[in-house]
C-alpha positions as CSV (number, residue, x, y, z in Angstrom):
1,X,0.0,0.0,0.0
2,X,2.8,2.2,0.7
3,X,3.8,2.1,-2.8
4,X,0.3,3.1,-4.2
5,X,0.3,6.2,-1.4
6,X,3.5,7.9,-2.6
7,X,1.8,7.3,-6.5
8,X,-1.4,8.8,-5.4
9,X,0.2,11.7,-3.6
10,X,2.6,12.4,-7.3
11,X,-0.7,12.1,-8.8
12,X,-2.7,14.3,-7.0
13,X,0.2,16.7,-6.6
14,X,1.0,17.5,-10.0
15,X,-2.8,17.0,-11.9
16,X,-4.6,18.4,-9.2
17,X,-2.4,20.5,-6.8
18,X,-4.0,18.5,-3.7
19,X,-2.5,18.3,-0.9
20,X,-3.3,14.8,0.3
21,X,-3.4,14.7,4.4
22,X,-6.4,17.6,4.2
23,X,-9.2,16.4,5.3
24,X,-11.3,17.0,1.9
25,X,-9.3,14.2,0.5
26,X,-10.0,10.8,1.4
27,X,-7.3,8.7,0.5
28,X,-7.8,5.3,-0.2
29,X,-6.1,1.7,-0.7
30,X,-6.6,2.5,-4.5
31,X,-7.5,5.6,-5.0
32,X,-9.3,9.1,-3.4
33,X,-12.5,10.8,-3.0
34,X,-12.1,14.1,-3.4
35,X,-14.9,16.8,-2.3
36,X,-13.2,20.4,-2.9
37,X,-12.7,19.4,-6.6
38,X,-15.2,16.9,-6.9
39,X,-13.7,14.4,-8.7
40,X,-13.5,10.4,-7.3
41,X,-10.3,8.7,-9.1
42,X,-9.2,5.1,-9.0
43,X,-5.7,3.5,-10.1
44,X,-5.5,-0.4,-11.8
45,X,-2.6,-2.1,-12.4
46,X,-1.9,-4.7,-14.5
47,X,1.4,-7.1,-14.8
48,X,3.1,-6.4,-18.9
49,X,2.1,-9.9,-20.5
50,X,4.9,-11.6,-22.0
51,X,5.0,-14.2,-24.8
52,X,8.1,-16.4,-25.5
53,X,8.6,-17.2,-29.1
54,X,11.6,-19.3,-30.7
55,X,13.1,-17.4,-34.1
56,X,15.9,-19.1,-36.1
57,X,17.7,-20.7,-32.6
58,X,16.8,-17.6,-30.3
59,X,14.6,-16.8,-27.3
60,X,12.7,-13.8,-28.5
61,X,10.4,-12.3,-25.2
62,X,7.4,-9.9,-26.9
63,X,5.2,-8.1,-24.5
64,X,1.5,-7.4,-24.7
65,X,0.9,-3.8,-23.4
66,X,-2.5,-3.9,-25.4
67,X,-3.7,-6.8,-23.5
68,X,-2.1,-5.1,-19.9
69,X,-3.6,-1.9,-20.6
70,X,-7.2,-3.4,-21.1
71,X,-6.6,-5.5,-17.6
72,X,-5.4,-2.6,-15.5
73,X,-8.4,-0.1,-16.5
74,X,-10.9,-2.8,-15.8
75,X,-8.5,-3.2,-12.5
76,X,-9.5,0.4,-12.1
77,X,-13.1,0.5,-13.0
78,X,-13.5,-1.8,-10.2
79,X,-11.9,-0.4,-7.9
80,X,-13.2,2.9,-8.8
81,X,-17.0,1.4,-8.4
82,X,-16.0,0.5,-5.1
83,X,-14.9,4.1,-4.3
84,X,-17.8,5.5,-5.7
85,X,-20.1,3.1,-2.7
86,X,-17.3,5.0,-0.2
87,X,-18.9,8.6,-1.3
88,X,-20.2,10.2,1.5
89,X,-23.9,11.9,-0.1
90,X,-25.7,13.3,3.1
91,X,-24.3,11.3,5.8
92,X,-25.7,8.0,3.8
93,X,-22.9,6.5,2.1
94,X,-23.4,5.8,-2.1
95,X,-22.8,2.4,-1.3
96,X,-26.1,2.7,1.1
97,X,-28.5,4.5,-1.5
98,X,-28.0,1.7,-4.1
99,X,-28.4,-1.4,-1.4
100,X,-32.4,-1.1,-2.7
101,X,-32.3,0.3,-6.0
102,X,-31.5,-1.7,-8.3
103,X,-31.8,1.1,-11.0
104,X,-29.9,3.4,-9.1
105,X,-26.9,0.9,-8.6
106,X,-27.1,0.4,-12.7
107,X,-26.9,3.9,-13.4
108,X,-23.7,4.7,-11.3
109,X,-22.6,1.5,-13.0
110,X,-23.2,3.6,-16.2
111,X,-21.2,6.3,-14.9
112,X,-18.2,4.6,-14.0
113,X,-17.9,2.6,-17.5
114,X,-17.8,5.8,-18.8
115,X,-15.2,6.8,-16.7
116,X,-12.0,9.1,-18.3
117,X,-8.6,8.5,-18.2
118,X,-6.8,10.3,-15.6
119,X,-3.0,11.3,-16.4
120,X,-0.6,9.5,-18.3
121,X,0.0,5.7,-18.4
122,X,2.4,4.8,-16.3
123,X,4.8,2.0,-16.4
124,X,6.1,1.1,-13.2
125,X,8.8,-1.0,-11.7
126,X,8.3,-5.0,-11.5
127,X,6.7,-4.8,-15.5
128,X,3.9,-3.3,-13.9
129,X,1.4,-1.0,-16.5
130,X,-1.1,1.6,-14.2
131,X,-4.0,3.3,-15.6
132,X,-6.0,5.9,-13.6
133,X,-9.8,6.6,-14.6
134,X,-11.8,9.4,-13.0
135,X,-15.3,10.3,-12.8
136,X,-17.1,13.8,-11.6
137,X,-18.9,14.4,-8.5
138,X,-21.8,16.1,-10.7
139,X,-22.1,13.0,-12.7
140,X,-23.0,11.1,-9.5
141,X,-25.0,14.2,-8.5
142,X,-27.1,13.8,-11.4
143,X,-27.9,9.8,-10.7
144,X,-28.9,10.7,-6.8
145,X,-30.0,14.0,-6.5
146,X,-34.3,14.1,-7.3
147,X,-35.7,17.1,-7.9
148,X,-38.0,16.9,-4.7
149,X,-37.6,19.3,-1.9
150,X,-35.5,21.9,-4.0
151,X,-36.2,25.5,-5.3
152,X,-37.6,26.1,-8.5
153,X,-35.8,26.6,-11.3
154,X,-38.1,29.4,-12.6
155,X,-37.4,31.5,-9.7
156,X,-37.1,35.2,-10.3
157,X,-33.7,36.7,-9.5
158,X,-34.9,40.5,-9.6
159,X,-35.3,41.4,-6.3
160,X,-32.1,40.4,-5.6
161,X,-30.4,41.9,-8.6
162,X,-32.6,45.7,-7.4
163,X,-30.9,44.9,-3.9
164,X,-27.5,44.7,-5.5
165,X,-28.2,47.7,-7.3
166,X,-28.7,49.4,-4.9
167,X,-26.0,49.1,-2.9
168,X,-22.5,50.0,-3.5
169,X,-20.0,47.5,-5.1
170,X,-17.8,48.3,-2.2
171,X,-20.3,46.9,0.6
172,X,-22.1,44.5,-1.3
173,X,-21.8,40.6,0.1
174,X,-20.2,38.4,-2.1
175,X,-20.4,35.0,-0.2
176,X,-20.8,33.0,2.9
177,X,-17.1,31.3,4.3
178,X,-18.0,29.0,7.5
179,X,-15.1,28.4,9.6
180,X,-15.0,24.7,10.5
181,X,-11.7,24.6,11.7
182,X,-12.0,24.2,15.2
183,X,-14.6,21.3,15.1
184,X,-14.5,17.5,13.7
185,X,-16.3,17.8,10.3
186,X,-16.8,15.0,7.5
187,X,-17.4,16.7,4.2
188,X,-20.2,15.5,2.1
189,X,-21.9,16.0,-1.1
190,X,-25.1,17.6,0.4
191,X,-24.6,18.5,3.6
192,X,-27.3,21.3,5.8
193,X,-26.3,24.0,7.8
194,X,-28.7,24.8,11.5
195,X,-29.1,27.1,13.8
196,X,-28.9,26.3,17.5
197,X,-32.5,26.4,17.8
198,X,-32.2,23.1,15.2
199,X,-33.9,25.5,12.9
200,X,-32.6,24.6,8.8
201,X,-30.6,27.4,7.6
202,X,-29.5,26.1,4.5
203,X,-30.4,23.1,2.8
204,X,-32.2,22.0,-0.6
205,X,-34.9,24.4,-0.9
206,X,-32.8,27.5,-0.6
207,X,-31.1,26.3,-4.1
208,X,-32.4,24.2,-7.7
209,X,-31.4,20.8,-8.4
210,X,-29.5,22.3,-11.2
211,X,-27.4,24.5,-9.4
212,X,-27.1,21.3,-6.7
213,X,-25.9,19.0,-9.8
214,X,-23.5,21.4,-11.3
215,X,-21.9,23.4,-8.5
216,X,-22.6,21.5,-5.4
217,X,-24.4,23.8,-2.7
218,X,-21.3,24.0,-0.5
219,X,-17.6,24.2,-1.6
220,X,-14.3,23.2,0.4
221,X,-11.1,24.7,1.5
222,X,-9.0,24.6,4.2
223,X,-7.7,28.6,4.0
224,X,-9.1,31.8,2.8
225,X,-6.2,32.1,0.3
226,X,-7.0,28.6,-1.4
227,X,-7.7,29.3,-5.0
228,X,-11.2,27.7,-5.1
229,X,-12.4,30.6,-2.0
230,X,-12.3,33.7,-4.5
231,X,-14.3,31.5,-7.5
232,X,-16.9,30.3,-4.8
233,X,-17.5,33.0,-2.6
234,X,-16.0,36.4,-4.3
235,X,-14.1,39.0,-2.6
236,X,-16.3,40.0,-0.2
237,X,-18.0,37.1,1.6
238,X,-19.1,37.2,5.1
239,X,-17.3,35.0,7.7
240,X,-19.3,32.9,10.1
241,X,-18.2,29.7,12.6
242,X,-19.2,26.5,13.0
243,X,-20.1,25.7,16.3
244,X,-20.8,21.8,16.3
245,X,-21.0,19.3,13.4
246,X,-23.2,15.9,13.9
247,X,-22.7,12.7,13.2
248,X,-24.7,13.1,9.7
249,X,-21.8,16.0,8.2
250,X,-24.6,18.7,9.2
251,X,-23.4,21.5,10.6
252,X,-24.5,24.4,13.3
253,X,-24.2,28.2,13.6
254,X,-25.2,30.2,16.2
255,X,-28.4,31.4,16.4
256,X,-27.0,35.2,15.6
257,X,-25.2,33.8,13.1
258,X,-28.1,32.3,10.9
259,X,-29.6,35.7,11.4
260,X,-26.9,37.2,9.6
261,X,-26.9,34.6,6.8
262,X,-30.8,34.7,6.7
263,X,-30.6,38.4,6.0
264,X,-27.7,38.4,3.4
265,X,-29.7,36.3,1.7
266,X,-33.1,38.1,1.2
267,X,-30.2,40.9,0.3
268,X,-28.3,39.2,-2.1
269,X,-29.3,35.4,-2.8
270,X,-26.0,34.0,-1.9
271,X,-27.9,30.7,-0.6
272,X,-29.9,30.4,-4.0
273,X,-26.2,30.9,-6.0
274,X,-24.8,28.4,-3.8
275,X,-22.4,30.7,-2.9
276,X,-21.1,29.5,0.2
277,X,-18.1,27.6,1.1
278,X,-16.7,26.1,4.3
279,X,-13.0,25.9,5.7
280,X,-11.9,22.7,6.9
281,X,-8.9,21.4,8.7
């Protein structure tokens, strides 16, 4: 396993710029989950086939790589359909949601045939060929996530764009950061955010399945600097904590917290852009 950890952590280094002991990176035996990027990748490796044949007196040795490169990427698709189980949706596992549903388990079967290559082919040592296939977190989104329970997609934006109109660019909220870094928090694809009073301060209906699918409603990143924070939230986004996180990746704000997201929301409909990102470890 040590082997495939220092390949992972080359991988993930150079193609994605992860750094791998953060805790929006699950690293696994074969591969990772990651939720900041939202991408799950998988790594199958394959041993180089070799044929003996005899020409004119001599030992020729061919090898195969067609036949090695078609074992190790079906190495991978399995392993990366067993990742895919690993993902954690709401605090239900994938692996969970498709115990029952038969159709469900065929469609994130779907996905993962249809899984890219990730990276170059490598050849490693011991005549070892490794392929790595990847598939999006909004591709798995799209088999999960129903349409129930969320905001229309024909909701009007105007009030809030006369909002932002009328105040000056300078004071105008651009986001929502919650600081989890002083709490025990398991990222998910959709988690919720509560108040103290257990009172749902973001969750579905604030945003459309669309936006759910595409974006995710919460990003992840473990510093205000981290590239992703200025794409997510903008350059002015509002700074709250996170006071508690359960045992189903939901987390809590104060009470005078959700108050302040509740009301730069009917301002500026940061909830309904999924505009809002929290800081991990």
């Amino acid at each position: 396993m040590f082997k495939y950890f220092i390949n992972y952590q080359i991988l993930a280094t150079f193609i994605f710029g992860l750094d791998m002991s953060k805790s929006s990176t699950i690293l696994l035996d074969n591969g990772f989950i990651d939720y900041q990027n939202r991408i799950i990748l998988a790594k199958g490796t394959s041993l180089i086939v070799e044929r003996r044949t005899n020409s004119g007196g001599l030992e020729v040795i061919e090898k195969n790589l067609k036949i090695s490169k078609g074992e190790a990427k079906a190495i991978a698709r399995e392993n990366l359909f067993d990742i895919v189980k690993l993902v954690n949706f709401d605090g239900r596992m994938v692996g969970e949601l498709m115990l029952d549903d038969h159709f469900t388990k065929n469609r994130v079967k779907s996905l993962v045939e249809s899984a890219f290559q990730q990276g170059e082919i490598e050849y490693l040592k011991k005549k070892e060929v490794a392929i790595s296939l990847a598939v999006k977190m909004s591709g798995l989104a799209e088999i999960l996530i129903d349409a129930g329970g969320h905001l229309n997609e024909n909701i009007s934006q105007s009030t809030f764009l006369m909002t932002k109109n009328s105040v000056p660019k300078s004071e105008r909220v651009s986001g929502i950061i919650i600081d989890a870094r002083n709490i025990y928090h398991v990222p998910a694809m959709v988690p919720k955010v509560f108040s103290e009073a257990d009172k749902l301060v973001y969750g579905p209906r604030h945003y459309t399945r669309s936006r759910s699918v595409n974006r995710g409603p919460i990003g992840y990143a473990h510093s205000p600097e981290d590239g992703n924070v200025l794409r997510r939230v903008g350059n002015n986004p509002i700074f709250v904590e996170a006071i508690t996180s359960d045992d189903t990746v939901n987390l809590t704000v104060s009470n005078f917290d959700a108050d302040k997201i509740r009301d730069v929301e009917k301002k500026f409909g940061l909830l309904t852009n999924c505009k809002v990102l929290v800081l991990l470890k």
